[in-house]
C-alpha positions in Angstrom: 105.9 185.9 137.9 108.9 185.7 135.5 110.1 182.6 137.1 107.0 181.0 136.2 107.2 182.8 132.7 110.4 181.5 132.4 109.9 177.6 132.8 106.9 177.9 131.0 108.9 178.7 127.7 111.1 176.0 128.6 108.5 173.4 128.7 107.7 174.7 125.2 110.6 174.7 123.8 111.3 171.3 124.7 108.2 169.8 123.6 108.6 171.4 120.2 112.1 170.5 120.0 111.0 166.4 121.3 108.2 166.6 118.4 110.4 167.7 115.8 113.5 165.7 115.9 112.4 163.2 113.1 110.0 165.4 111.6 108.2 164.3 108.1 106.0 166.6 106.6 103.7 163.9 105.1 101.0 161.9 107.4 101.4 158.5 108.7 98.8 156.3 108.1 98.4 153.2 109.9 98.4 150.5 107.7 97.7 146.2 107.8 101.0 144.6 108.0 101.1 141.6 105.7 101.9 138.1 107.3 105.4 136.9 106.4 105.3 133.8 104.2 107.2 130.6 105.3 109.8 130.9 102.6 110.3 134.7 103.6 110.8 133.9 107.1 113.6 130.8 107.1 115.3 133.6 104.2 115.9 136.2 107.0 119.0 137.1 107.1 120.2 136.9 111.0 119.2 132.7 110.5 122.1 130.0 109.5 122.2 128.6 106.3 121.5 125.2 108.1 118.7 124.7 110.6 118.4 120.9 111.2 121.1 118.0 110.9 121.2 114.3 112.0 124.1 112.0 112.7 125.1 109.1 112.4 128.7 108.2 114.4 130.4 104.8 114.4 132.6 104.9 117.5 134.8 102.4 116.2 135.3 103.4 112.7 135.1 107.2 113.5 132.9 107.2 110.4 130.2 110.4 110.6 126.8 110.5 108.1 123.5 111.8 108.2 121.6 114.8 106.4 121.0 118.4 107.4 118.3 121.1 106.4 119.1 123.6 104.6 116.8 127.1 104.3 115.3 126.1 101.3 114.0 122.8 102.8 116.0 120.5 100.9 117.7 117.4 102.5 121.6 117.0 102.2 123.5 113.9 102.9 126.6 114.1 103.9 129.7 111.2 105.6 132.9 112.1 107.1 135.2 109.1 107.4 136.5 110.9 110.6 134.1 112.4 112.9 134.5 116.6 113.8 135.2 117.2 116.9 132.3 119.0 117.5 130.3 116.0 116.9 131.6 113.9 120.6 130.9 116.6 122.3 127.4 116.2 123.1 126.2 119.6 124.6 125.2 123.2 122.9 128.0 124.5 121.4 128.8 127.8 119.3 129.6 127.6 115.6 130.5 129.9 113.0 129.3 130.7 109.6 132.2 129.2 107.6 131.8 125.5 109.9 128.3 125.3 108.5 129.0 126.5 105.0 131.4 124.0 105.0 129.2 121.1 106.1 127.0 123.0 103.2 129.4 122.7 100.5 130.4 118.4 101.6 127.0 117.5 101.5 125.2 115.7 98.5 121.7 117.4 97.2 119.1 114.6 97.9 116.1 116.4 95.2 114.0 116.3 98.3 112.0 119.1 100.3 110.3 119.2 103.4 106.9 121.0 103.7 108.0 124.9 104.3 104.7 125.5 106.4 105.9 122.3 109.0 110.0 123.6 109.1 108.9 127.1 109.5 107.0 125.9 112.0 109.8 124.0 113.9 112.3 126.9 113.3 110.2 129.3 115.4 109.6 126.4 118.2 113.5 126.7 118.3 113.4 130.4 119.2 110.8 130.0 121.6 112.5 127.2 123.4 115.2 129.5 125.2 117.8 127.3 126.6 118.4 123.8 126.0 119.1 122.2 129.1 119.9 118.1 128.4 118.7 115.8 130.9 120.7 112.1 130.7 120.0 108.4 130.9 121.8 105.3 130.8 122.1 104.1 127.3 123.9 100.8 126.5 126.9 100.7 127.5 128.4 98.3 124.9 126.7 100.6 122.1 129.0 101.6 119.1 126.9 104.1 117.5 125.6 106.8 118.5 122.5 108.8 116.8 122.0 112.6 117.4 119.6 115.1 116.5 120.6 119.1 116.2 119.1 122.5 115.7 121.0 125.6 115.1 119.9 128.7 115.7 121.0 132.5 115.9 123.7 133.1 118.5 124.6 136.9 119.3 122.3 139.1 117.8 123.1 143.2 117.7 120.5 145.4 116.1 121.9 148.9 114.6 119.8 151.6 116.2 117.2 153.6 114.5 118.0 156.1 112.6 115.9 159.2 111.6 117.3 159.4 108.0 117.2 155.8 106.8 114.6 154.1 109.0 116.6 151.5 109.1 117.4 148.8 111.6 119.4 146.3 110.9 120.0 143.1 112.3 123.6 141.6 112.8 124.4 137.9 113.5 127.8 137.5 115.0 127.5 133.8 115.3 125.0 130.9 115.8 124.6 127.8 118.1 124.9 123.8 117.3 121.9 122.8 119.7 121.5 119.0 120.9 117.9 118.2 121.1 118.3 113.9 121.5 121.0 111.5 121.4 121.1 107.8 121.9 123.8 105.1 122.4 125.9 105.0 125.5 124.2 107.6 127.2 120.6 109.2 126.5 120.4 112.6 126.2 117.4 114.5 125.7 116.8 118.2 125.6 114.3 119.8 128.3 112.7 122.4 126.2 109.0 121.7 125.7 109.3 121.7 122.1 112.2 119.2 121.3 110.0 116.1 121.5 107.8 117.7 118.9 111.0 118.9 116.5 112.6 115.3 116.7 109.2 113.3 116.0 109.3 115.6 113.0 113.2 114.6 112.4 112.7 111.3 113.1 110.0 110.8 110.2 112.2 112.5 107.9 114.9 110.1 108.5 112.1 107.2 107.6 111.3 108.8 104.5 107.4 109.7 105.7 107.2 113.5 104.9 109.5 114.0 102.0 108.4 115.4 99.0 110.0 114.0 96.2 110.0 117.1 94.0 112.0 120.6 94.1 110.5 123.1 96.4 109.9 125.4 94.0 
């Protein structure tokens, strides 16, 4: 019988010990979790500061424009009379902060917005879509610009763990990735993901002028 006793105040000791390791002496009570607003959610703090860009390369004047999006929905242009390198390389690649920022601080404000609803929209399509694989296609092969649509989204991700006293978790974003969803001119490349077509219809009719709003965001 004390063997039995024995475990039997083991068990309880654990279980009280399991119960009590974040221990609050106040009730928790379920509560409705309020929807995130569009602006709230392209603000979080693990996204770059840019989430869409087009561009525009001359191959034989090395000349580089387009706009970008930045996460208050306002268009940039932007020219480089030499092209990045980043930009001939036409595949995913990762950035860092201070290559975007930089692109951020070259570029013109425009005055125009997108709809917040339709980009938050296309941000979460580009962290559903997983990888981008890119499919190719002959282009023309006597074609001296080249036009390319990009996404950038989070690259490594590491969440502190949870901690009893604070609550807290908190994300950290240790880089992000330049993402080629379409490109045209000597070769046709296209993204696989299900959701590119979508994301560069959208990009396209930004680049025609169709669903700017010519007023601040705010």
């Amino acid at each position: 019988m004390k063997p039995t006793f024995t475990l039997l105040a083991f068990i309880a000791l654990f279980s009280f010990l399991s119960f009590t390791t974040c221990d609050s002496s106040e009730e928790i009570t379920p509560t409705a979790v309020e929807p995130i607003t569009s602006e709230a959610y392209l603000n979080l703090s693990y996204h770059p500061p840019v989430f869409f860009q087009y561009a525009l390369h001359n191959a034989e004047t090395d000349e580089l424009q387009g706009f970008l999006i930045d996460k208050a929905g306002e268009i940039r242009t932007y020219q480089f009379s030499e092209a990045p390198y980043e930009y001939k390389q036409l595949n995913s690649i990762p950035v860092l902060l201070p290559r975007i920022e930089n692109l951020l601080n070259i570029s013109q404000s425009s005055g125009k917005y997108v709809d917040l609803d339709s980009f938050a929209w296309n941000v979460k399509d580009i962290r559903r879509s997983g990888s981008h694989l890119l499919e190719s296609a002959p282009g023309q092969d006597n074609a001296q610009i080249t036009q390319t649509y990009y996404a950038y989204g989070p690259g490594s991700i590491r969440t502190s763990q949870h901690s009893c006293q604070t609550g807290d978790s908190s994300p950290t974003t240790t880089g992000f990735t330049q993402i080629l969803l379409s490109s045209s001119g000597k070769e046709v490349l296209t993204s696989a993901s299900r959701f590119s077509p979508a994301i560069v219809e959208w990009l396209e009719e930004i680049d025609r002028g169709q669903v700017i709003s010519l007023t601040s965001a705010n």
